[in-house]
N, C-alpha and C positions, 0 to 999 in steps of 0.2 A: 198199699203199694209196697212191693218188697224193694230191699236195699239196693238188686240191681238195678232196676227201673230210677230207684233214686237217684243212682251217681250218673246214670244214662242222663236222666233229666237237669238235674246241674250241670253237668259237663264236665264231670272229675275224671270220666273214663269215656272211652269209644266203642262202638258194638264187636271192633276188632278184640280190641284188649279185653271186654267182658269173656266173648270166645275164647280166647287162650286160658284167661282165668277158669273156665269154665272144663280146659279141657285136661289143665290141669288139676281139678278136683278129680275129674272123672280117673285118671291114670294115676297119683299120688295120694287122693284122699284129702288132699289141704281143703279147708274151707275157701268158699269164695272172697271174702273178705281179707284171709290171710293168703290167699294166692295172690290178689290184686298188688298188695305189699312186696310180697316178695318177688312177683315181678318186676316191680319199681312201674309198674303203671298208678301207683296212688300210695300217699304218704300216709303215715300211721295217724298224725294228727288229723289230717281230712275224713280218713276214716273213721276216729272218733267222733268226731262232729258229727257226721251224718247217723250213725249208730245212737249218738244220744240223742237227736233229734227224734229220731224214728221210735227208740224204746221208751225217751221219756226218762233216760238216766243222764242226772246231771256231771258236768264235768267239771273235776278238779285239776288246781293246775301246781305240782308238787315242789315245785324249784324254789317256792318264796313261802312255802306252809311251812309252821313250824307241827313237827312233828311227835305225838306223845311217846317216849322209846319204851316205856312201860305198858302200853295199850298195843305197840306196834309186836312188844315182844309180848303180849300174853297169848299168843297162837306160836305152835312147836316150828323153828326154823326150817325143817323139813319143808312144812306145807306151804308158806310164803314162799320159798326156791321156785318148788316146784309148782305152786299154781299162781304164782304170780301174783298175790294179791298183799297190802296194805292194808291195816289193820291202822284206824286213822284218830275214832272215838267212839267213846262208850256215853251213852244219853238215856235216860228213860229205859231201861232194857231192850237196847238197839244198840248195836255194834258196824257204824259206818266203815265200809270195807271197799278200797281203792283197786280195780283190776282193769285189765286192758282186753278181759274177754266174760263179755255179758252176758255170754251166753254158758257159759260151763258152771250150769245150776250143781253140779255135782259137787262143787268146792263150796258153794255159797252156802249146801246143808254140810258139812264138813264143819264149816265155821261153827254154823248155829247149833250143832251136834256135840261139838269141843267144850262151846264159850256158856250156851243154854242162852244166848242174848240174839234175837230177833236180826240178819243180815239186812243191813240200809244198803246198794252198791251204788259208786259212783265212779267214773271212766278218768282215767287217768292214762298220759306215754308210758310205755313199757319202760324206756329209757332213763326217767325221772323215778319210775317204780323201784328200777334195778340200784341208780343209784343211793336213795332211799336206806333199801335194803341193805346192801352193802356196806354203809354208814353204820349200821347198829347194829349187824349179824358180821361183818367181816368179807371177804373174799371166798365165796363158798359157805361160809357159816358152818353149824354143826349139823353139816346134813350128813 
């Protein structure tokens, strides 16, 4: 079952709303997940949830983790800006990396291609991501 079927079946969204979402992919390009958002037809935390249900990636919750600044900073600021992702711990030759888009495989070999440590991912708010971020890189960082 795909993700819109999902939220159809929970009841996070209406067959209306999925249409708009849908017809904004088609004219903008946005995904449907991130169309649904930005409509304000569904919150990003709901989203998550059903996301990690569905892929099977667990979810972190960044607000009360304490975070390594030295594991967080061994990926170039650039690439955390711009792909949004958290860089959280290093284990076994596995490198747990926090993002709020599970699907943009092209960042996750980026990591593995940087660090040579195997990408773990687990779904985390953009929101707690960016503040995160900002905390250790600054306002913009050295992008």
């Amino acid at each position: 079952m795909g993700i819109a079927e999902v939220l159809l079946e929970k009841g996070l969204v209406t067959a209306d709303q999925l249409a708009e979402a849908v017809e904004l992919r088609k004219s903008g390009g946005v995904r449907l997940d991130r169309g649904l958002i930005q409509l304000g037809h569904l919150d990003p935390e709901s989203m998550l949830k059903v996301l990690s249900e569905q892929l099977s990636i667990p979810m972190v919750d960044l607000s009360n983790r304490k975070i390594d600044v030295e594991t967080l900073r061994s990926l170039p600021a650039k690439l955390v800006y711009k792909k949004h992702l958290v860089p959280l711990e290093r284990n076994n030759g596995s490198l747990t990396v926090a993002t709020s888009d599970p699907y943009d495989l092209y960042a996750f070999d980026e990591v593995r291609l940087l660090t040579g440590l195997q990408v773990v991912p687990v779904l985390a708010n953009e929101s707690e991501m960016d503040k995160v971020i900002k905390t250790v890189y600054g306002v913009g960082g050295d992008t």
